[in-house]
Biotite code that builds the C-alpha atoms (Angstrom):
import biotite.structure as struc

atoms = struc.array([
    struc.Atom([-55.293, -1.228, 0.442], chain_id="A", res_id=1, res_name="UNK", atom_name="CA", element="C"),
    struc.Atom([-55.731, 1.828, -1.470], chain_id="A", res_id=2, res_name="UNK", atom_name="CA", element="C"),
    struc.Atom([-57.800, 2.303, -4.189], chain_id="A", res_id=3, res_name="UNK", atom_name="CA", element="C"),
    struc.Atom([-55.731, 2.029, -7.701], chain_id="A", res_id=4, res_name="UNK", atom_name="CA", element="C"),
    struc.Atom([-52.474, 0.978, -5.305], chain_id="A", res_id=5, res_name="UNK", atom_name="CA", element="C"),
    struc.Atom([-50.840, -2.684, -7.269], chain_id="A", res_id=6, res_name="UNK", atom_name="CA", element="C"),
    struc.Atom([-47.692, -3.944, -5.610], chain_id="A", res_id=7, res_name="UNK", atom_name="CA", element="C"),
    struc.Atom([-46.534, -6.005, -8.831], chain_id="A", res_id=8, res_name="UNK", atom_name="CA", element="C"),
    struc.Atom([-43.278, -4.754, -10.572], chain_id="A", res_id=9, res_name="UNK", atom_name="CA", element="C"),
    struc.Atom([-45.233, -2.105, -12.732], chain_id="A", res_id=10, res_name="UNK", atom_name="CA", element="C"),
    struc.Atom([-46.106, -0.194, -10.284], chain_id="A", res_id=11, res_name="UNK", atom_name="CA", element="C"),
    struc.Atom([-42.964, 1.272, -10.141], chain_id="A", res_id=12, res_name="UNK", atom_name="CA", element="C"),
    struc.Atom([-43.460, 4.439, -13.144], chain_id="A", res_id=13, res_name="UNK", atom_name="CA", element="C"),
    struc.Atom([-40.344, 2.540, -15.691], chain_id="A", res_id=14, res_name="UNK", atom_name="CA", element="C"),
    struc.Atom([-39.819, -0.350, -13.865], chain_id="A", res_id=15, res_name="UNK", atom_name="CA", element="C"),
    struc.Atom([-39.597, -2.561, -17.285], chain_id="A", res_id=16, res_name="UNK", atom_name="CA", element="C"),
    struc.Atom([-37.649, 0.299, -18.604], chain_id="A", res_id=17, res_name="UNK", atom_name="CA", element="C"),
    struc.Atom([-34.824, -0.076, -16.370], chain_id="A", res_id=18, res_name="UNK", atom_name="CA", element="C"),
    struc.Atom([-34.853, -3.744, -16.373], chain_id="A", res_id=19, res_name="UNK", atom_name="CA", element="C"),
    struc.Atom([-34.239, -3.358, -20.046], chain_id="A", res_id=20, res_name="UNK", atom_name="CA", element="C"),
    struc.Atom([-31.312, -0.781, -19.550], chain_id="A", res_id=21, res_name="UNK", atom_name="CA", element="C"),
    struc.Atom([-30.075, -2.682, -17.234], chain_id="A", res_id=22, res_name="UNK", atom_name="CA", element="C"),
    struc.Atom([-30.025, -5.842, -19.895], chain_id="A", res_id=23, res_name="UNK", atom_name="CA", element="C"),
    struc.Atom([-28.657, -3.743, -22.722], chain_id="A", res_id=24, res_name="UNK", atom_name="CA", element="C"),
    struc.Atom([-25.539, -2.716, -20.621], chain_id="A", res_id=25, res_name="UNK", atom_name="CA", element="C"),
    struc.Atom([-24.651, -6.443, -19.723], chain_id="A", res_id=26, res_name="UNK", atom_name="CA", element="C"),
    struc.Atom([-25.210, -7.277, -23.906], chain_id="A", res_id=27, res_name="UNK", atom_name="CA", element="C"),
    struc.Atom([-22.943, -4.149, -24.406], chain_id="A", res_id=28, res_name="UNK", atom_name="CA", element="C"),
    struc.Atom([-20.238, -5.173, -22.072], chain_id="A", res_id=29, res_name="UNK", atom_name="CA", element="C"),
    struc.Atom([-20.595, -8.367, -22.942], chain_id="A", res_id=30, res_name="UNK", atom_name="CA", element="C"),
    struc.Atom([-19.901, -7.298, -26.845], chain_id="A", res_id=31, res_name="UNK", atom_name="CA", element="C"),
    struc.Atom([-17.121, -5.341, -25.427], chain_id="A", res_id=32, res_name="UNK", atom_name="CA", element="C"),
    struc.Atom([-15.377, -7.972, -24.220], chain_id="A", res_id=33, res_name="UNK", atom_name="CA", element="C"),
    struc.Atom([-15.619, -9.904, -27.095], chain_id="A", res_id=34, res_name="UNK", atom_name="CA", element="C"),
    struc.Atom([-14.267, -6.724, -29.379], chain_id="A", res_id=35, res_name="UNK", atom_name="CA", element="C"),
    struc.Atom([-11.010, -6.604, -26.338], chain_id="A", res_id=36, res_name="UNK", atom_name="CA", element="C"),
    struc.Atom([-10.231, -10.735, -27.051], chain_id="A", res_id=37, res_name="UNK", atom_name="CA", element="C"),
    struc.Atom([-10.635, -10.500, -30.300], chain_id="A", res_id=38, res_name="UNK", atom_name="CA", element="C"),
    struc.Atom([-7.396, -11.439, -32.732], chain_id="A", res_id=39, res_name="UNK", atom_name="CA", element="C"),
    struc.Atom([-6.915, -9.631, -35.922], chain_id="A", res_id=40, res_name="UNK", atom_name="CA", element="C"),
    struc.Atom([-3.775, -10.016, -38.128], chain_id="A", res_id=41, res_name="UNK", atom_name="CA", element="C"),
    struc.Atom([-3.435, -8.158, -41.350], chain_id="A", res_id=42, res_name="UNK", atom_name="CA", element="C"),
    struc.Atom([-0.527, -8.719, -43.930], chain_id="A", res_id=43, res_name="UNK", atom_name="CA", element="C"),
    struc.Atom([1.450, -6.670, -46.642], chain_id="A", res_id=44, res_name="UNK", atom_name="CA", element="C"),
    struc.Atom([3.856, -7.413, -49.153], chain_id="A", res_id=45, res_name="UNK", atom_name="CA", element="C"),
    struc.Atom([1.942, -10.484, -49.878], chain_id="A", res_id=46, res_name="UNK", atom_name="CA", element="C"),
    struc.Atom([2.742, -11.667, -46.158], chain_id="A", res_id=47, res_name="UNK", atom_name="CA", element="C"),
    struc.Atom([5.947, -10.279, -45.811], chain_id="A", res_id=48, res_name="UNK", atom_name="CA", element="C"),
    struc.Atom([4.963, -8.734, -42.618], chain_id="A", res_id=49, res_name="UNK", atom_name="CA", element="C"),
    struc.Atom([2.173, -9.404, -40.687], chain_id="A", res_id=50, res_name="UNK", atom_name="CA", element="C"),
    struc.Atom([0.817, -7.374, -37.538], chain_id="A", res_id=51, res_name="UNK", atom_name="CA", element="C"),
    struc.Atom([-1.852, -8.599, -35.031], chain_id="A", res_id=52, res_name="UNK", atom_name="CA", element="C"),
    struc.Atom([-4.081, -6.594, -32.458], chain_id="A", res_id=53, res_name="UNK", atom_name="CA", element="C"),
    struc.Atom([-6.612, -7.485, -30.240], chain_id="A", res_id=54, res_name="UNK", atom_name="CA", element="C"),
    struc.Atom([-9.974, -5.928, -30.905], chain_id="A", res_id=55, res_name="UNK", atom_name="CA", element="C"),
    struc.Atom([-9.464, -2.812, -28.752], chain_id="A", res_id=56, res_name="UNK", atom_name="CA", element="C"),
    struc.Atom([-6.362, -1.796, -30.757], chain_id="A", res_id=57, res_name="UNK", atom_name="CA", element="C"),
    struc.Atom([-3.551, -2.972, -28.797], chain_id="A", res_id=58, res_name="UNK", atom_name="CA", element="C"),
    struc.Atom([-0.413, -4.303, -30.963], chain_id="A", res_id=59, res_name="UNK", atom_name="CA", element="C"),
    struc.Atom([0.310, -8.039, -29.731], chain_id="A", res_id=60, res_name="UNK", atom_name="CA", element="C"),
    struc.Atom([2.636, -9.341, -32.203], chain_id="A", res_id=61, res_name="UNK", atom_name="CA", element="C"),
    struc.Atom([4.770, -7.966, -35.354], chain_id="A", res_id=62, res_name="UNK", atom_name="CA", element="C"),
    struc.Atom([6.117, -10.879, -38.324], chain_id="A", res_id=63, res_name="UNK", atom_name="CA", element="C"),
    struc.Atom([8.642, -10.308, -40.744], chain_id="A", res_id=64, res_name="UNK", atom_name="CA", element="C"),
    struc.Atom([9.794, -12.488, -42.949], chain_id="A", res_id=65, res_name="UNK", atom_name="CA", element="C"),
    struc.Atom([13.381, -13.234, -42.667], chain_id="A", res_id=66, res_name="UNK", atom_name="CA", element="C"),
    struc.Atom([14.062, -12.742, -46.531], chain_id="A", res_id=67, res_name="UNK", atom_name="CA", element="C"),
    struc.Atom([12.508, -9.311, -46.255], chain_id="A", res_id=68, res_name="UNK", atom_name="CA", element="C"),
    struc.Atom([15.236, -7.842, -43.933], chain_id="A", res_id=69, res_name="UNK", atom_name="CA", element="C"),
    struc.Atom([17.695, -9.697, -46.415], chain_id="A", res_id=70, res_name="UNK", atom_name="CA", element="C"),
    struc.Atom([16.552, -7.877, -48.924], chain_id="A", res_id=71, res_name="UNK", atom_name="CA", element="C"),
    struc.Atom([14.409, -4.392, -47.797], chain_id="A", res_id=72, res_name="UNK", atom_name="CA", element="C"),
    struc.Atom([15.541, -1.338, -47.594], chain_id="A", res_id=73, res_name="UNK", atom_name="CA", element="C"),
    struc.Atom([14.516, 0.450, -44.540], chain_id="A", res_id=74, res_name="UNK", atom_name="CA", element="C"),
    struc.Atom([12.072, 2.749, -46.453], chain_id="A", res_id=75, res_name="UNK", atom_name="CA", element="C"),
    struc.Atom([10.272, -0.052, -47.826], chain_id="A", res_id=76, res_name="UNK", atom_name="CA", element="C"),
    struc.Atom([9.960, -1.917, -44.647], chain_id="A", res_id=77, res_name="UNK", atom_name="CA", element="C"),
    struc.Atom([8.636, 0.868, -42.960], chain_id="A", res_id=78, res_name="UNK", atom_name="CA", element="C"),
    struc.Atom([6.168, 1.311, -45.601], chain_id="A", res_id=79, res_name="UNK", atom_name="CA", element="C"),
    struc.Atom([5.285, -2.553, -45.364], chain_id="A", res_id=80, res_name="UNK", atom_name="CA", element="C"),
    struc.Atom([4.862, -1.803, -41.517], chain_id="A", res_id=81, res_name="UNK", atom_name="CA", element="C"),
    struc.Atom([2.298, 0.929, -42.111], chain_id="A", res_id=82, res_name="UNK", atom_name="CA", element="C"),
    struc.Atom([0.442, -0.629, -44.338], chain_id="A", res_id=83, res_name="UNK", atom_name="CA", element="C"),
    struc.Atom([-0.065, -3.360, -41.977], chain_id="A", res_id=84, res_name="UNK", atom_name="CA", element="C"),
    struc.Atom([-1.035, -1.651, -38.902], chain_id="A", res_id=85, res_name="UNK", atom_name="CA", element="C"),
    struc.Atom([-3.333, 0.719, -40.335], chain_id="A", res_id=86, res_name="UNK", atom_name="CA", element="C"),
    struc.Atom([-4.857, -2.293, -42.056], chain_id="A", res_id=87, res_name="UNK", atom_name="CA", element="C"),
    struc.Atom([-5.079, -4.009, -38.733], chain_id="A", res_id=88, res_name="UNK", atom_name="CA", element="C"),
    struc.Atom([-6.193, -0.640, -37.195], chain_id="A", res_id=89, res_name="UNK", atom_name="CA", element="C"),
    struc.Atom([-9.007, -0.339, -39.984], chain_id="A", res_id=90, res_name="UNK", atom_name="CA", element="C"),
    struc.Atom([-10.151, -4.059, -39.144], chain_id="A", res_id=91, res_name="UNK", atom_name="CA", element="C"),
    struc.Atom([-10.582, -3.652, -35.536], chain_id="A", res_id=92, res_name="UNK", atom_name="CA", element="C"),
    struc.Atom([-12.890, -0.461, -36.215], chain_id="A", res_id=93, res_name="UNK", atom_name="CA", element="C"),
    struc.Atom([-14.785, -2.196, -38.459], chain_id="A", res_id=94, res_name="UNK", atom_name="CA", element="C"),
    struc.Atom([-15.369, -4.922, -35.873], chain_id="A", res_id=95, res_name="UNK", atom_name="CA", element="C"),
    struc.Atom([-16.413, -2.499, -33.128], chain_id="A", res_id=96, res_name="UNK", atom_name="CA", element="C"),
    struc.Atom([-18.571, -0.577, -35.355], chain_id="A", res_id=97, res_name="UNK", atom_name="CA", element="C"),
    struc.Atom([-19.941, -4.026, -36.217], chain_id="A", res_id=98, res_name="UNK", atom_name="CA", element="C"),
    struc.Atom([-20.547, -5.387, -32.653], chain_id="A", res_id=99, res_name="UNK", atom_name="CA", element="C"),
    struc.Atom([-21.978, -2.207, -31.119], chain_id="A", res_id=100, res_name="UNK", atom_name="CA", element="C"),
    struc.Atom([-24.092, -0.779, -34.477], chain_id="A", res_id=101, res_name="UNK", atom_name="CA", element="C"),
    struc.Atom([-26.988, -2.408, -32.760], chain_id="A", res_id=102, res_name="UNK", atom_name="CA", element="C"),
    struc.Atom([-26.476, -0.904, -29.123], chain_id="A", res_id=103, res_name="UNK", atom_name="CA", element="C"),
    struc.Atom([-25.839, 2.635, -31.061], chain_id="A", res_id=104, res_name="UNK", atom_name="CA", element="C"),
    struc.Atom([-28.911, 1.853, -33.463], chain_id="A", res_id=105, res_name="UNK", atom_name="CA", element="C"),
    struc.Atom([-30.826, 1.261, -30.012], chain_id="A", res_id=106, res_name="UNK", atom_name="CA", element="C"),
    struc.Atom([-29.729, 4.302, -28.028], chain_id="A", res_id=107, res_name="UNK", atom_name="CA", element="C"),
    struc.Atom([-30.259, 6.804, -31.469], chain_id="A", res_id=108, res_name="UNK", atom_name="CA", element="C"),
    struc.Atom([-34.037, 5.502, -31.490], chain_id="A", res_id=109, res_name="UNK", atom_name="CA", element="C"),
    struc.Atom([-34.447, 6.663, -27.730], chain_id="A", res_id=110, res_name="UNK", atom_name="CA", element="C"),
    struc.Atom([-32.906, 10.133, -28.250], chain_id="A", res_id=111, res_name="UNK", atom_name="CA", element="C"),
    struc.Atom([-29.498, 8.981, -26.532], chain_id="A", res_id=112, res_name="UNK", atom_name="CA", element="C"),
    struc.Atom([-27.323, 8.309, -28.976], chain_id="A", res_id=113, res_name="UNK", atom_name="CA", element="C"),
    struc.Atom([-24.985, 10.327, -31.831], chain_id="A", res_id=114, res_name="UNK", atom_name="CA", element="C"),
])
Protein backbone atom coordinates (compact mmCIF):
# COMPACT_ATOMS: atom_id res chain seq x y z
CA UNK A 1 0.00 0.00 0.00
CA UNK A 2 1.19 3.36 -0.69
CA UNK A 3 2.45 5.62 1.59
CA UNK A 4 -0.38 8.34 2.71
CA UNK A 5 -3.00 6.06 0.40
CA UNK A 6 -6.52 5.43 3.07
CA UNK A 7 -9.33 3.58 1.36
CA UNK A 8 -12.09 4.89 3.94
CA UNK A 9 -14.81 7.26 2.47
CA UNK A 10 -12.55 10.45 2.95
CA UNK A 11 -10.32 9.67 0.77
CA UNK A 12 -12.34 10.70 -1.86
CA UNK A 13 -11.34 14.97 -1.97
CA UNK A 14 -15.53 16.00 -0.86
CA UNK A 15 -16.75 12.82 -0.28
CA UNK A 16 -18.81 14.13 2.99
CA UNK A 17 -19.60 17.08 0.89
CA UNK A 18 -21.59 15.31 -1.56
CA UNK A 19 -23.16 13.02 0.84
CA UNK A 20 -24.50 16.17 2.36
CA UNK A 21 -25.77 17.60 -1.07
CA UNK A 22 -27.04 14.70 -1.77
CA UNK A 23 -29.17 14.81 1.77
CA UNK A 24 -30.19 18.42 1.31
CA UNK A 25 -31.86 17.65 -2.12
CA UNK A 26 -34.01 14.70 -0.65
CA UNK A 27 -35.00 17.40 2.54
CA UNK A 28 -35.73 19.90 -0.35
CA UNK A 29 -37.88 17.64 -2.38
CA UNK A 30 -39.19 16.30 0.38
CA UNK A 31 -40.36 20.06 1.54
CA UNK A 32 -41.53 20.37 -1.94
CA UNK A 33 -43.85 17.92 -1.79
CA UNK A 34 -45.25 18.94 1.22
CA UNK A 35 -45.64 22.80 -0.24
CA UNK A 36 -47.57 20.74 -3.69
CA UNK A 37 -50.23 18.78 -0.99
CA UNK A 38 -50.65 21.43 0.90
CA UNK A 39 -54.49 22.98 1.26
CA UNK A 40 -54.97 26.63 1.65
CA UNK A 41 -58.43 28.33 1.56
CA UNK A 42 -58.77 32.03 2.01
CA UNK A 43 -62.21 33.90 2.36
CA UNK A 44 -63.74 37.43 1.57
CA UNK A 45 -66.80 39.10 2.26
CA UNK A 46 -66.68 37.62 5.64
CA UNK A 47 -66.89 34.04 3.89
CA UNK A 48 -68.95 34.86 1.18
CA UNK A 49 -66.58 33.26 -1.14
CA UNK A 50 -63.96 31.14 -0.39
CA UNK A 51 -61.07 29.85 -2.81
CA UNK A 52 -58.64 26.94 -2.09
CA UNK A 53 -55.16 26.02 -3.73
CA UNK A 54 -52.78 23.55 -3.12
CA UNK A 55 -49.39 24.80 -2.06
CA UNK A 56 -47.90 25.09 -5.57
CA UNK A 57 -50.66 27.51 -6.66
CA UNK A 58 -53.07 25.46 -8.43
CA UNK A 59 -56.92 26.55 -7.92
CA UNK A 60 -58.84 23.31 -6.55
CA UNK A 61 -62.07 24.60 -5.47
CA UNK A 62 -64.15 28.07 -5.66
CA UNK A 63 -67.36 28.67 -2.76
CA UNK A 64 -69.93 31.09 -3.04
CA UNK A 65 -72.46 31.54 -0.95
CA UNK A 66 -75.79 31.11 -2.43
CA UNK A 67 -77.20 34.48 -0.91
CA UNK A 68 -74.30 36.29 -2.52
CA UNK A 69 -75.38 35.59 -6.17
CA UNK A 70 -78.97 36.55 -4.79
CA UNK A 71 -77.86 39.55 -3.98
CA UNK A 72 -74.20 40.69 -5.80
CA UNK A 73 -73.80 42.51 -8.48
CA UNK A 74 -71.32 41.17 -10.86
CA UNK A 75 -68.73 43.91 -10.04
CA UNK A 76 -68.77 43.11 -6.53
CA UNK A 77 -68.46 39.45 -6.95
CA UNK A 78 -65.66 39.77 -9.06
CA UNK A 79 -64.05 41.93 -6.60
CA UNK A 80 -64.91 39.27 -3.77
CA UNK A 81 -63.19 36.71 -6.23
CA UNK A 82 -59.96 38.69 -6.38
CA UNK A 83 -59.63 39.32 -3.16
CA UNK A 84 -59.75 35.74 -2.47
CA UNK A 85 -57.35 34.34 -4.83
CA UNK A 86 -54.73 36.77 -4.40
CA UNK A 87 -55.19 36.12 -0.70
CA UNK A 88 -54.86 32.45 -1.35
CA UNK A 89 -52.02 33.26 -3.85
CA UNK A 90 -50.22 35.42 -1.05
CA UNK A 91 -50.63 32.37 1.48
CA UNK A 92 -49.11 29.78 -0.61
CA UNK A 93 -45.92 32.13 -1.14
CA UNK A 94 -45.65 32.66 2.22
CA UNK A 95 -45.64 28.90 2.82
CA UNK A 96 -42.96 28.20 0.22
CA UNK A 97 -40.86 30.97 1.32
CA UNK A 98 -41.41 29.40 4.74
CA UNK A 99 -40.53 25.73 3.91
CA UNK A 100 -37.51 26.41 1.70
CA UNK A 101 -35.96 29.76 3.74
CA UNK A 102 -33.72 27.20 5.29
CA UNK A 103 -32.54 25.34 1.99
CA UNK A 104 -32.07 29.10 0.46
CA UNK A 105 -30.40 30.26 3.88
CA UNK A 106 -28.09 27.06 3.28
CA UNK A 107 -27.18 27.49 -0.38
CA UNK A 108 -26.56 31.69 0.21
CA UNK A 109 -23.88 30.62 2.98
CA UNK A 110 -22.02 28.38 0.30
CA UNK A 111 -21.98 31.06 -2.45
CA UNK A 112 -24.95 29.25 -4.39
CA UNK A 113 -27.76 30.89 -3.67
CA UNK A 114 -29.66 34.54 -4.54
Amino acid sequence: MAKGYNAGPSARPGGNMMAQIAKLQEQMAAAQAEIAEAQITETAGGGAVAVTMTGDQKCTAVSIQEDVLKDADAEMLQDLLLTAINKALDSTRALSEEKMAPFANLLGGMGMGR
